[in-house]
MDTraj code that builds the backbone (N, CA, C; nanometers):
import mdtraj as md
import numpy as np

residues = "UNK UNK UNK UNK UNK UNK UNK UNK UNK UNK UNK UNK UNK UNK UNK UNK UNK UNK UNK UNK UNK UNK UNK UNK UNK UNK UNK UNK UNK UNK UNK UNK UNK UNK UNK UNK UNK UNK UNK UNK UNK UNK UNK UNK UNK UNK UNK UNK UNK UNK UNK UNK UNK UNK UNK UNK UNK UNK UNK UNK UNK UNK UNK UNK UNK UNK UNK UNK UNK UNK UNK UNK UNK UNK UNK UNK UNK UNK UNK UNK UNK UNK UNK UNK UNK UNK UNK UNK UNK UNK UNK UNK UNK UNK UNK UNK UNK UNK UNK UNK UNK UNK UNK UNK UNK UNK UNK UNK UNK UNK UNK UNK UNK UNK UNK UNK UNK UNK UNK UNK UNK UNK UNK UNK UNK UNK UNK UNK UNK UNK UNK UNK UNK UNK UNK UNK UNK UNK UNK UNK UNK UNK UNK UNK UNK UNK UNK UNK UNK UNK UNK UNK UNK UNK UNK UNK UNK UNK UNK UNK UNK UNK UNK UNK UNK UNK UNK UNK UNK UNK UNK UNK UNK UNK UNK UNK UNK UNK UNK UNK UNK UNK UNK UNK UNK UNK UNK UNK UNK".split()
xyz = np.array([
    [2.6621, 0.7662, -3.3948],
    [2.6673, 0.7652, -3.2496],
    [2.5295, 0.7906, -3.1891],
    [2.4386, 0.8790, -3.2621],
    [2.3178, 0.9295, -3.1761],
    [2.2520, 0.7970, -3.1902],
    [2.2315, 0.7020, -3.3069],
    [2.1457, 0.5906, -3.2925],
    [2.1751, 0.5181, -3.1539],
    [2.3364, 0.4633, -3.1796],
    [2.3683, 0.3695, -3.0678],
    [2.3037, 0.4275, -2.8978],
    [2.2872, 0.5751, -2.9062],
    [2.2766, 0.6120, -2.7810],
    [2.1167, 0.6169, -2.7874],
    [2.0159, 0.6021, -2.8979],
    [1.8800, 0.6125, -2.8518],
    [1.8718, 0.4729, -2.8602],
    [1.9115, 0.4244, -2.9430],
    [1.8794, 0.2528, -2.8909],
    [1.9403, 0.1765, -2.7754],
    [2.0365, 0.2476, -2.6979],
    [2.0599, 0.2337, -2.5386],
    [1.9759, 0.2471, -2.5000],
    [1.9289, 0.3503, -2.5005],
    [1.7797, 0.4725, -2.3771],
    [1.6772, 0.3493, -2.4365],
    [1.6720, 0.3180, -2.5507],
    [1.4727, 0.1962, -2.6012],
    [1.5190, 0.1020, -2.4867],
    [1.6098, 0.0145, -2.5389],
    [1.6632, -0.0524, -2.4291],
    [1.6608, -0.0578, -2.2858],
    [1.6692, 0.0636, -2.2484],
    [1.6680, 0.0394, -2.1269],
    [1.5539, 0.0890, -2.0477],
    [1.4328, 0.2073, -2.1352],
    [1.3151, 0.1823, -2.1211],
    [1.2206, 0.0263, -2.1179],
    [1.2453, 0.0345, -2.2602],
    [1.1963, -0.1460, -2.2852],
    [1.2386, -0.2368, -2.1312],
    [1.3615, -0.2274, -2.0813],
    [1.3682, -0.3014, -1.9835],
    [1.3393, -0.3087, -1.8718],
    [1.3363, -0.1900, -1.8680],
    [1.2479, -0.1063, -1.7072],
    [1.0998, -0.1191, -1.7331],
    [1.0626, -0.0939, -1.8524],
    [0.9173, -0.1102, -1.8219],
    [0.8865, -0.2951, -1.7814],
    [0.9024, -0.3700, -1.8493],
    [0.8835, -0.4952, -1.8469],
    [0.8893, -0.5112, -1.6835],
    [1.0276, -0.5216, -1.6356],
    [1.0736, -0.5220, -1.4794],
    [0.9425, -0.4336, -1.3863],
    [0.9233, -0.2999, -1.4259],
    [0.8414, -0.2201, -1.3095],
    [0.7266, -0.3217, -1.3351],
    [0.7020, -0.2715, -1.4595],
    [0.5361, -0.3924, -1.4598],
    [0.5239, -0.5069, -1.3986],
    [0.5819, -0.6071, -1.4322],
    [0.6115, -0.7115, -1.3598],
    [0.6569, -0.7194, -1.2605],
    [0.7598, -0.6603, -1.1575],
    [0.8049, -0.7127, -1.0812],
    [0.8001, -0.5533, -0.9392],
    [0.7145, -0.4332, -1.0336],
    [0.7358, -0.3155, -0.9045],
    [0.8687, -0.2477, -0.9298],
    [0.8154, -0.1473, -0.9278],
    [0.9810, -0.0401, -0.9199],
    [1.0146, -0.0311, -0.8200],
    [0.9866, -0.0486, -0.6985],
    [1.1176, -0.0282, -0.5870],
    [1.1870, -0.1944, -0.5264],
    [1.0873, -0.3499, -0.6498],
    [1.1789, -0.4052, -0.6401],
    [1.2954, -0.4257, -0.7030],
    [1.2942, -0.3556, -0.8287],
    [1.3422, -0.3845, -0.9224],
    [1.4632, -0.2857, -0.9163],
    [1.5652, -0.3258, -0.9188],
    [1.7833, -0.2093, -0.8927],
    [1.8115, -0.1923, -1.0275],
    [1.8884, -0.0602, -0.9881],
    [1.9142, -0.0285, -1.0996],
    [2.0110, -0.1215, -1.1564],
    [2.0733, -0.1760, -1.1164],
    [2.1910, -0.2843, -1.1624],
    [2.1746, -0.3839, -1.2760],
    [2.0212, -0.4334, -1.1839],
    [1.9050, -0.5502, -1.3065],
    [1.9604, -0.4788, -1.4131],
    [1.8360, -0.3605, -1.4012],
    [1.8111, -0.3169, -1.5516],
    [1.9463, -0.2879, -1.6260],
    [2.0445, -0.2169, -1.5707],
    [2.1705, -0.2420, -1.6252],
    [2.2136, -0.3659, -1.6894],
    [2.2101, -0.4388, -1.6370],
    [2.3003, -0.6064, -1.6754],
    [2.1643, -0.6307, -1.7906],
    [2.0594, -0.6378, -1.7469],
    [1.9377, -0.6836, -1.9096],
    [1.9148, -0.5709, -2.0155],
    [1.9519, -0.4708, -1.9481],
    [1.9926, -0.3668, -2.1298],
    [2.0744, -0.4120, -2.1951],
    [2.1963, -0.4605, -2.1048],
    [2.3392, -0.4858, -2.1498],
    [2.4169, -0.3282, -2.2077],
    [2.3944, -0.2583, -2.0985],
    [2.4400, -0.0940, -2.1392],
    [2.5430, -0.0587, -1.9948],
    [2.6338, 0.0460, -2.0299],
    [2.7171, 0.0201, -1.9019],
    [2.6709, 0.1307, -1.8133],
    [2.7066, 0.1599, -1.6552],
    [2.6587, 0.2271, -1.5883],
    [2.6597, 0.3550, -1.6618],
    [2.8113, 0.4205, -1.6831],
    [2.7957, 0.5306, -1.7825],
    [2.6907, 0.5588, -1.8526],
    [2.6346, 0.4431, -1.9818],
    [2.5495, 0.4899, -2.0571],
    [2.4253, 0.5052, -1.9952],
    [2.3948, 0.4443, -1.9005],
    [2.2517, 0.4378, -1.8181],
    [2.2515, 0.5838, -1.7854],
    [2.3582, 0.6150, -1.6652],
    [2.3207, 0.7492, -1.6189],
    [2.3011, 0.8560, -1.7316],
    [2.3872, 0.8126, -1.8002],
    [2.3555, 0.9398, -1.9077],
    [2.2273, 0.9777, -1.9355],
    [2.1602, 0.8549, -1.9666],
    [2.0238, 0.8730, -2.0466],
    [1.8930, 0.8905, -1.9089],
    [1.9404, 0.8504, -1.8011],
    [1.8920, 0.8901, -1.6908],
    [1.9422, 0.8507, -1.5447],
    [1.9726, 1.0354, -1.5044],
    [2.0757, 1.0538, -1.4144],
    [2.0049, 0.9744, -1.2737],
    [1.8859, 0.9817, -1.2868],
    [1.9038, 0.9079, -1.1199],
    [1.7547, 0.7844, -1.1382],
    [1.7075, 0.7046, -1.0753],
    [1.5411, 0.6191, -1.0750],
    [1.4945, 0.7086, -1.0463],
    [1.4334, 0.7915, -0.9990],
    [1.3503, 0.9008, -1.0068],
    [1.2860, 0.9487, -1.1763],
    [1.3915, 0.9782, -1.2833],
    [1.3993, 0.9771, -1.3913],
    [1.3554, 0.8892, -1.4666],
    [1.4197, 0.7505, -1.4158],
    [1.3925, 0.6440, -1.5290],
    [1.2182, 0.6436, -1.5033],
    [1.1813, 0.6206, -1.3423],
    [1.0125, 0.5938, -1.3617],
    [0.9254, 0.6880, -1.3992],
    [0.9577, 0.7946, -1.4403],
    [0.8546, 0.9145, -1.4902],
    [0.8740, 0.8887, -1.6420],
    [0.9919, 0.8684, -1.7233],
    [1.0279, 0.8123, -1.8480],
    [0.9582, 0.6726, -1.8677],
    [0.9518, 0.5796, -1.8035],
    [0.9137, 0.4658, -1.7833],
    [0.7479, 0.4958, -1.8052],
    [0.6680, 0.5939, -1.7199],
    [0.5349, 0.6026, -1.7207],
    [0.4993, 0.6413, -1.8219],
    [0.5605, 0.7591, -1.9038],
    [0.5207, 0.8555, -1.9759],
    [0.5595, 0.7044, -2.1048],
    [0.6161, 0.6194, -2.0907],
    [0.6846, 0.4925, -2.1874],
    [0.5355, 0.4305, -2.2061],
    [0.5328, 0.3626, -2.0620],
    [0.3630, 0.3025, -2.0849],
    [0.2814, 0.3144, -2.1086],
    [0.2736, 0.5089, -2.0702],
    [0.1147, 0.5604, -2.1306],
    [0.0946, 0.5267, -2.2565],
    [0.1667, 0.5899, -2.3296],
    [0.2240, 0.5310, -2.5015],
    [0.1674, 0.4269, -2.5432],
    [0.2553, 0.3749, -2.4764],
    [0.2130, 0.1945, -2.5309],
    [0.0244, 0.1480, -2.5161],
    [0.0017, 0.1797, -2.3734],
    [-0.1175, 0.1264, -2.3018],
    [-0.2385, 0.1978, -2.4210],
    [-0.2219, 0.3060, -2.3779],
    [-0.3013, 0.3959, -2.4832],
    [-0.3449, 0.3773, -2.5765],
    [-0.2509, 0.3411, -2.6464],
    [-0.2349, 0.3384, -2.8131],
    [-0.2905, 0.1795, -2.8642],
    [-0.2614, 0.0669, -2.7344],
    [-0.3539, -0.0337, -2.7280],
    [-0.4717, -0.0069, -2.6981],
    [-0.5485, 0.0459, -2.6533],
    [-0.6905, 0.0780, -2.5771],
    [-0.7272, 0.1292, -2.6749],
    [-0.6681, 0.2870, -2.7543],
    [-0.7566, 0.3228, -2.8400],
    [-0.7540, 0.2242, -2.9557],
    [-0.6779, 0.1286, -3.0047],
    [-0.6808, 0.0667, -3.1074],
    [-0.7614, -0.0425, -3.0681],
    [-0.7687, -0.0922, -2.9874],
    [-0.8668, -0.2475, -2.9469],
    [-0.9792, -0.2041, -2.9691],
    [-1.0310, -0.0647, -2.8624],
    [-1.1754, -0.0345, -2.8023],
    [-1.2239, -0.0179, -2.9987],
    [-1.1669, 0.0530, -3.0350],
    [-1.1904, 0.0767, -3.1775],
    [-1.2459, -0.0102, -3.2718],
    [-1.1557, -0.1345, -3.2895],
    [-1.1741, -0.2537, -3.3842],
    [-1.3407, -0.3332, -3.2743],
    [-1.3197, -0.3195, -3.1647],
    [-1.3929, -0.3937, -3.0574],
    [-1.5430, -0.3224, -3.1016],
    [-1.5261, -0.1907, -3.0966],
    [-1.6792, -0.0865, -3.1123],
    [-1.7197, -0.1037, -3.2559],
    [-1.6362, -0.1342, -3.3816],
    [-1.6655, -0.1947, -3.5462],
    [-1.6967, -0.3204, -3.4987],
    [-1.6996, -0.4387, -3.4358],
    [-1.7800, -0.5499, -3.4312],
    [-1.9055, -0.5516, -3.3590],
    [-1.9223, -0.4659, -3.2413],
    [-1.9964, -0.4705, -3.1370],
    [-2.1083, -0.4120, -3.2109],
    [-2.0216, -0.2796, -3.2357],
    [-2.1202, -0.1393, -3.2658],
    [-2.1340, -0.0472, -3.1460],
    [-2.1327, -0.1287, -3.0384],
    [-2.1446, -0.0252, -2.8975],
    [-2.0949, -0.0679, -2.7885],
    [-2.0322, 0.0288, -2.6945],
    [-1.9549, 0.0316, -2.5965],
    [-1.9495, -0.0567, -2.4919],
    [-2.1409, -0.1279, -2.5022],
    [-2.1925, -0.1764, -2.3458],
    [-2.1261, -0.3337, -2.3968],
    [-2.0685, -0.3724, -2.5149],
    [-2.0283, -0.4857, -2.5421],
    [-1.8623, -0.5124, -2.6212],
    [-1.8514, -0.3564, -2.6473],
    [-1.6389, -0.3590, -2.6786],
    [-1.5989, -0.3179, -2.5443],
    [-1.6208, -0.2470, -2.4738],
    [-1.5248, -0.2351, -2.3454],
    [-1.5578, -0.3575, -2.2977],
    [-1.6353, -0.4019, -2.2487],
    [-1.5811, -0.5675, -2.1814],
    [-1.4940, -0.6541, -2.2547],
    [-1.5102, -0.6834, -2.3549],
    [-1.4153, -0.7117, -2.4206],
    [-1.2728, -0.6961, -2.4626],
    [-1.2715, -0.5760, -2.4922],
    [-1.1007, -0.5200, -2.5115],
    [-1.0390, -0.5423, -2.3316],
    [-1.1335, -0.5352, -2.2095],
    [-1.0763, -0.5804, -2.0878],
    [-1.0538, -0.7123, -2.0720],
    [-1.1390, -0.7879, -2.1262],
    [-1.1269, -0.8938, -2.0873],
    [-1.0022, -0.9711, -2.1515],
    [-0.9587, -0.8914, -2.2955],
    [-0.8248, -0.9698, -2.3628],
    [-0.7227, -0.9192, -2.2776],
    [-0.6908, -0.8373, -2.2632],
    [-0.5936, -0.7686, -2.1148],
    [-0.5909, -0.8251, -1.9871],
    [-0.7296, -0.8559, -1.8982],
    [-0.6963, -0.9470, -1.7787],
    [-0.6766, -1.0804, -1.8301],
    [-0.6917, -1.1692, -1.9538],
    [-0.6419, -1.2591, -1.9464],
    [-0.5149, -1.2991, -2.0183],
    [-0.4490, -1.1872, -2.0208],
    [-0.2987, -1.1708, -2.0698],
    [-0.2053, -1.2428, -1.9474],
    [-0.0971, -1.3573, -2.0041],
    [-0.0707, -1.3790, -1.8372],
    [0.0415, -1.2894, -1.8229],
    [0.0729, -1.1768, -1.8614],
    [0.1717, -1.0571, -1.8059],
    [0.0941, -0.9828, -1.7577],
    [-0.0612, -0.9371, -1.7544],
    [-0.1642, -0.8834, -1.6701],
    [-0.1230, -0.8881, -1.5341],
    [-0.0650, -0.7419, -1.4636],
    [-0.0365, -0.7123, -1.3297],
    [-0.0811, -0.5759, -1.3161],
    [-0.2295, -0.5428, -1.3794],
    [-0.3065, -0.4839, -1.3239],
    [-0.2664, -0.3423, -1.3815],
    [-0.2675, -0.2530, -1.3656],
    [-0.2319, -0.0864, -1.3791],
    [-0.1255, -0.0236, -1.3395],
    [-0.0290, -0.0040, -1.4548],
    [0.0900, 0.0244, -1.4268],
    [0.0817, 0.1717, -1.3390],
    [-0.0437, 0.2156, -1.3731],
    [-0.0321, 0.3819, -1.3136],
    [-0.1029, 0.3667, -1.1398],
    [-0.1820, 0.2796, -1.0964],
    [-0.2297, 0.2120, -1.0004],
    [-0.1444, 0.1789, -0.9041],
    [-0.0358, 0.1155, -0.9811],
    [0.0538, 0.0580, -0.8722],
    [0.1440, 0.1594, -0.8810],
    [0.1697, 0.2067, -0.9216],
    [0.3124, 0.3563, -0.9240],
    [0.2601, 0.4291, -0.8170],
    [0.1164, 0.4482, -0.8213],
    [0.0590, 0.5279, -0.7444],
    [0.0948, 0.5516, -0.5637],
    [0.0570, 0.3797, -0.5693],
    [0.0478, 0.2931, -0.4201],
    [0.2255, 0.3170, -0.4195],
    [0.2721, 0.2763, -0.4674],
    [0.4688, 0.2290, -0.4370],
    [0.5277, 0.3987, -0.4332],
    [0.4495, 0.4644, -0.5200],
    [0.5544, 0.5950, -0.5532],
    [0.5162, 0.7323, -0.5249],
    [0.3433, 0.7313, -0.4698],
    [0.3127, 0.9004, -0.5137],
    [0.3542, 0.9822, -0.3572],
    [0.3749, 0.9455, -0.2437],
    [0.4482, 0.9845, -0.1539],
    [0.5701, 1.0659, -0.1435],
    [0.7099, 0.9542, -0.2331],
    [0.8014, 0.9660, -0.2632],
    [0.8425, 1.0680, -0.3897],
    [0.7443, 1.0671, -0.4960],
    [0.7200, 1.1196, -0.5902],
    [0.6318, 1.1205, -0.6084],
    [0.5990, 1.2637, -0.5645],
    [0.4392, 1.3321, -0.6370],
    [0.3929, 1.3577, -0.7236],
    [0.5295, 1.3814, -0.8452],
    [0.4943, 1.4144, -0.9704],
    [0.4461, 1.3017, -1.0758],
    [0.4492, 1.2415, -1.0036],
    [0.3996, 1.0650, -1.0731],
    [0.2322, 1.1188, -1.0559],
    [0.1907, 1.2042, -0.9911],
    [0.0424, 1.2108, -0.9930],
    [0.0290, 1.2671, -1.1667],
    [0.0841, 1.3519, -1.1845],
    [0.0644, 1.4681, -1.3296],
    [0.0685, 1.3809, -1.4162],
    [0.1224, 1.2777, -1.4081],
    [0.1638, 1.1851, -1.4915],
    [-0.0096, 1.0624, -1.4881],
    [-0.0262, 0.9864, -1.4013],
    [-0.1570, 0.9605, -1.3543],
    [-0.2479, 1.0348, -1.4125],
    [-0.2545, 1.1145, -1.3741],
    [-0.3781, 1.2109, -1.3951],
    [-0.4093, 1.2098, -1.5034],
    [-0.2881, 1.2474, -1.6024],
    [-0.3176, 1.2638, -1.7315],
    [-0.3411, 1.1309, -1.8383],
    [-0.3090, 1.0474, -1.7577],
    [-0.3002, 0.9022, -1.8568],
    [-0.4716, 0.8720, -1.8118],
    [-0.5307, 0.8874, -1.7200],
    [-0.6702, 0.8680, -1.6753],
    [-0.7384, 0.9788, -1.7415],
    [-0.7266, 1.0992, -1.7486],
    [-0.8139, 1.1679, -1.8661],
    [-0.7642, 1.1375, -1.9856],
    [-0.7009, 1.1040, -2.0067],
    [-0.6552, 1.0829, -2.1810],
    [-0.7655, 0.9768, -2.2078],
    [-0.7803, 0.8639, -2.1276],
    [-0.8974, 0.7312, -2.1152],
    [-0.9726, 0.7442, -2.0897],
    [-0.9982, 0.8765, -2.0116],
    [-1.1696, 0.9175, -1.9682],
    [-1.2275, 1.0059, -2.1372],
    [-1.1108, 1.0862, -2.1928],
    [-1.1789, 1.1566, -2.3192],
    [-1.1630, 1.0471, -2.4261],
    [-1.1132, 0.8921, -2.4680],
    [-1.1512, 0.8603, -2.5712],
    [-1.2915, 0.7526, -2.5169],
    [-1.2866, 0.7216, -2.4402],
    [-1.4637, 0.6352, -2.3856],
    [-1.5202, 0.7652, -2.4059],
    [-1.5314, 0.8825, -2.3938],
    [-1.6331, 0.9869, -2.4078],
    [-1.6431, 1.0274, -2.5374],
    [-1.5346, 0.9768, -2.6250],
    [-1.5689, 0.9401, -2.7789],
    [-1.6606, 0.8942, -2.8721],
    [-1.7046, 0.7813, -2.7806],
    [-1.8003, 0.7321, -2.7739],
    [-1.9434, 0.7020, -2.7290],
    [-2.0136, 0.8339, -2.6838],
    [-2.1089, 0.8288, -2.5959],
    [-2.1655, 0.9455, -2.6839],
    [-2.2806, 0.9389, -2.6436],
    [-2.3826, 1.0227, -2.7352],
    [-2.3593, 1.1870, -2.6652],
    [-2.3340, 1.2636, -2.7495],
    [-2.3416, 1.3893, -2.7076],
    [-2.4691, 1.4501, -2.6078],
    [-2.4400, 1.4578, -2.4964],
    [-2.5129, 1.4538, -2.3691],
    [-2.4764, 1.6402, -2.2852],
    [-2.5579, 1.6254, -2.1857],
    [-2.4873, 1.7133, -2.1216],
    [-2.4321, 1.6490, -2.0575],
    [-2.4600, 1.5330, -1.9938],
    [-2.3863, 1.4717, -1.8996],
    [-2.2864, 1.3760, -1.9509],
    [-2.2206, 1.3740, -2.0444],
    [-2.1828, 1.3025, -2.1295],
    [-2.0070, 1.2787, -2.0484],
    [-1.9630, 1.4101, -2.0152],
    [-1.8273, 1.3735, -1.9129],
    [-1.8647, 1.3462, -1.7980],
    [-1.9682, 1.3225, -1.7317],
    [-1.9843, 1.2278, -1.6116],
    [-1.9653, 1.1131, -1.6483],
    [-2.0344, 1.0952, -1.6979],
    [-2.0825, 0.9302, -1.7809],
    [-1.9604, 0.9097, -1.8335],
    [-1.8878, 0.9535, -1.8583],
    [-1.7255, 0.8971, -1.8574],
    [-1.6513, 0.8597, -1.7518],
    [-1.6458, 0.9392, -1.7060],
    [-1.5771, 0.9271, -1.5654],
    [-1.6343, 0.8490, -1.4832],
    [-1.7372, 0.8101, -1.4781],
    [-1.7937, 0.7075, -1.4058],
    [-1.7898, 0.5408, -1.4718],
    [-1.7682, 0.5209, -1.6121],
    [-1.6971, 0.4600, -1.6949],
    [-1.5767, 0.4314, -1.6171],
    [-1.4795, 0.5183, -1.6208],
    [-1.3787, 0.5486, -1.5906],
    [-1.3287, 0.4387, -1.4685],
    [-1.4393, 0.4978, -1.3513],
    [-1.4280, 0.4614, -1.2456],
    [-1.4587, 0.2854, -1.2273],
    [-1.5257, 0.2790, -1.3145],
    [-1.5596, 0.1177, -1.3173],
    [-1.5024, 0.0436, -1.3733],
    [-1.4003, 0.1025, -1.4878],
    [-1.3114, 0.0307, -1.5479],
    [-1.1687, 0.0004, -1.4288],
    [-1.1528, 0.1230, -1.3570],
    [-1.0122, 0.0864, -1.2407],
    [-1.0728, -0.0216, -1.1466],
    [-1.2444, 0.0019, -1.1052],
    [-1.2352, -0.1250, -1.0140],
    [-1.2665, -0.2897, -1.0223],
    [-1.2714, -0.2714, -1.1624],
    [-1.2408, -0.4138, -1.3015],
    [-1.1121, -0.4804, -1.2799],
    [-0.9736, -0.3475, -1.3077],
    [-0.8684, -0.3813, -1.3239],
    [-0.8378, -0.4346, -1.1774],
    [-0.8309, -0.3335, -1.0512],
    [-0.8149, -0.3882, -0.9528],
    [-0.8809, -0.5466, -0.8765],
    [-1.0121, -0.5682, -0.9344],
    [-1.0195, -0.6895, -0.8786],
    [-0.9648, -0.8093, -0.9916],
    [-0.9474, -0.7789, -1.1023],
    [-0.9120, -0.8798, -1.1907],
    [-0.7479, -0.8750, -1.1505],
    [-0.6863, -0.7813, -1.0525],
    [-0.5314, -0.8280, -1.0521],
    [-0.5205, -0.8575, -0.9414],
    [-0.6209, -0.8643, -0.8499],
    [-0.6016, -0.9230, -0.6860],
    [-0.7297, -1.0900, -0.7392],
    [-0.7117, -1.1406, -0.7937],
    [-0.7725, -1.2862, -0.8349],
    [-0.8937, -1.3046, -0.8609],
    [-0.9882, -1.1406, -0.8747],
    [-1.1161, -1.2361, -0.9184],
    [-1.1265, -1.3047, -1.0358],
    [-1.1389, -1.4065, -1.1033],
    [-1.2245, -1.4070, -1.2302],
    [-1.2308, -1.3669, -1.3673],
    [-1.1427, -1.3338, -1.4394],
    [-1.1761, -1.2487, -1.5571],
    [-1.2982, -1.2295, -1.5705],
    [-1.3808, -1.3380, -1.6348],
    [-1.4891, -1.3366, -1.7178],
    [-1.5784, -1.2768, -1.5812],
    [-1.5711, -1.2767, -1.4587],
    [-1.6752, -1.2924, -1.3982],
    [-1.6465, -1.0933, -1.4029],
    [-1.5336, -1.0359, -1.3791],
    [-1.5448, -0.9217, -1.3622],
    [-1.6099, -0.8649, -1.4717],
    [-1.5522, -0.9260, -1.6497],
    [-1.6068, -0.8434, -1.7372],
    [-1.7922, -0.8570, -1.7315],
    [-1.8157, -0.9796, -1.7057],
    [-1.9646, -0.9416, -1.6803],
    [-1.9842, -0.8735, -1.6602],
    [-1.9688, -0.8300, -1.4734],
    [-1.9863, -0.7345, -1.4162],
    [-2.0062, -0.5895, -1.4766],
    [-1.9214, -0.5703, -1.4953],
    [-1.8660, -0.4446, -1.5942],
    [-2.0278, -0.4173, -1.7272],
    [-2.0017, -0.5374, -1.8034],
    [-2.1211, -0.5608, -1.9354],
    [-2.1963, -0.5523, -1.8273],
    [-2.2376, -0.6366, -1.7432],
    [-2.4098, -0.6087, -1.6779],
    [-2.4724, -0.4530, -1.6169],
    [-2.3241, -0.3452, -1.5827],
    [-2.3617, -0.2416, -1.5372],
    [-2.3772, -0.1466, -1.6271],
    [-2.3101, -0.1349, -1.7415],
    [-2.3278, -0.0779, -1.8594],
    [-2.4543, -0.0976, -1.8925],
    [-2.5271, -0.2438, -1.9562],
    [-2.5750, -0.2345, -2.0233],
    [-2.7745, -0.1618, -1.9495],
    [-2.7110, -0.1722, -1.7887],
    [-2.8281, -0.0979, -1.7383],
    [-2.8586, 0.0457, -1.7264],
    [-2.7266, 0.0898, -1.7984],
    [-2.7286, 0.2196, -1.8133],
    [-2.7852, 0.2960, -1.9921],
    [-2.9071, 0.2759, -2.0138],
    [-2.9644, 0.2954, -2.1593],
    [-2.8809, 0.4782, -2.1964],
    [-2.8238, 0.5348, -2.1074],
    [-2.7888, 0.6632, -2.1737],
    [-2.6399, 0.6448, -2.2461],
    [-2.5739, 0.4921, -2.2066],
    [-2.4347, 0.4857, -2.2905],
    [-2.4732, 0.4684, -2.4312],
    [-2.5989, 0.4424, -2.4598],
    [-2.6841, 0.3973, -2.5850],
    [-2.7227, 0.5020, -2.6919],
    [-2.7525, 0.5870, -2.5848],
    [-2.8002, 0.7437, -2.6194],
    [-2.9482, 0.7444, -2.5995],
    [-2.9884, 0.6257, -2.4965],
    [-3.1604, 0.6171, -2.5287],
    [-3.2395, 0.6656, -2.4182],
])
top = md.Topology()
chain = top.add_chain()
for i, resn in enumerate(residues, 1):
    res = top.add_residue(resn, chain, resSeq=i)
    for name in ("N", "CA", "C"):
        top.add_atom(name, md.element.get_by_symbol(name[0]), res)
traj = md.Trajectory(xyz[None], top)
């Protein structure tokens, strides 16, 4: 019985995330996701009593996922490159030209949800330092070494944001590579 009921809950994560990503959580009813789990109202509420629930489950779903892509790309990306000013454009640029690419799941939760739910910030917050400390993985032990992340950081959200309102892929990851690579301290030099 416990399987059938965690492979309800994958299910109906799996389905909510796809839907929020794609299509926004306050367009997306709970009903959808009901009828494309194929789980009955019962089992839904069970596994989460109200949408409030499902999208903090849902975030804490994506961080997971997103994460665990980023650190694994930037990774394989920094073994070919060797350095940052030429795998982070890259590991972005396979992501904006994903055609399920709708930009930052934590971005847009932000805009649709942090009003309504504030606690979607704790959630934010932490998925953006989790990404600000593995790019600082990579940077030469500095004093300034968590600025220089976070300012990373900051240039990577306004990458994502113009690559999901229509600029360009390639033209943003330039961007991105051309500002890096004027920065000789991501180098350590």
């Amino acid at each position: 019985m416990s399987k059938n009921i965690s492979t309800a809950r994958e299910r109906i994560l799996q389905v909510s995330h796809d839907l929020f990503y794609q299509e926004g959580i306050r367009a997306t009813g709970i009903d959808r996701i009901i009828k494309e789990a194929n789980v009955t109202k019962v089992t839904f509420y069970r596994h989460f009593p109200s949408k409030n629930d499902l999208i903090m489950a849902f975030l804490e779903y994506r961080h997971q996922r997103w994460i665990n892509w980023f650190s694994t790309t930037l990774a394989a990306e920094i073994s070919v490159y060797g350095t940052l000013v030429k795998a982070l454009p890259a590991v972005l640029g396979k992501w904006f030209i994903n055609p399920e690419f709708r930009g930052c799941a934590f971005i847009n939760s932000t805009v649709e949800f942090s009003q309504a739910l504030p606690e979607i910030q704790r959630v934010v917050q932490s998925h953006k330092q989790e990404m600000t400390e593995i790019l600082a993985g990579y940077l030469p032990a500095t004093s300034e070494k968590s600025v220089l992340a976070k300012q990373i950081t900051l240039l990577i959200e306004g990458a994502i944001v113009m690559a999901q309102y229509g600029e360009e892929s390639d033209q943003v990851v330039s961007l991105l590579e051309k500002w890096l690579s004027l920065h000789p301290e991501i180098l350590g030099k």
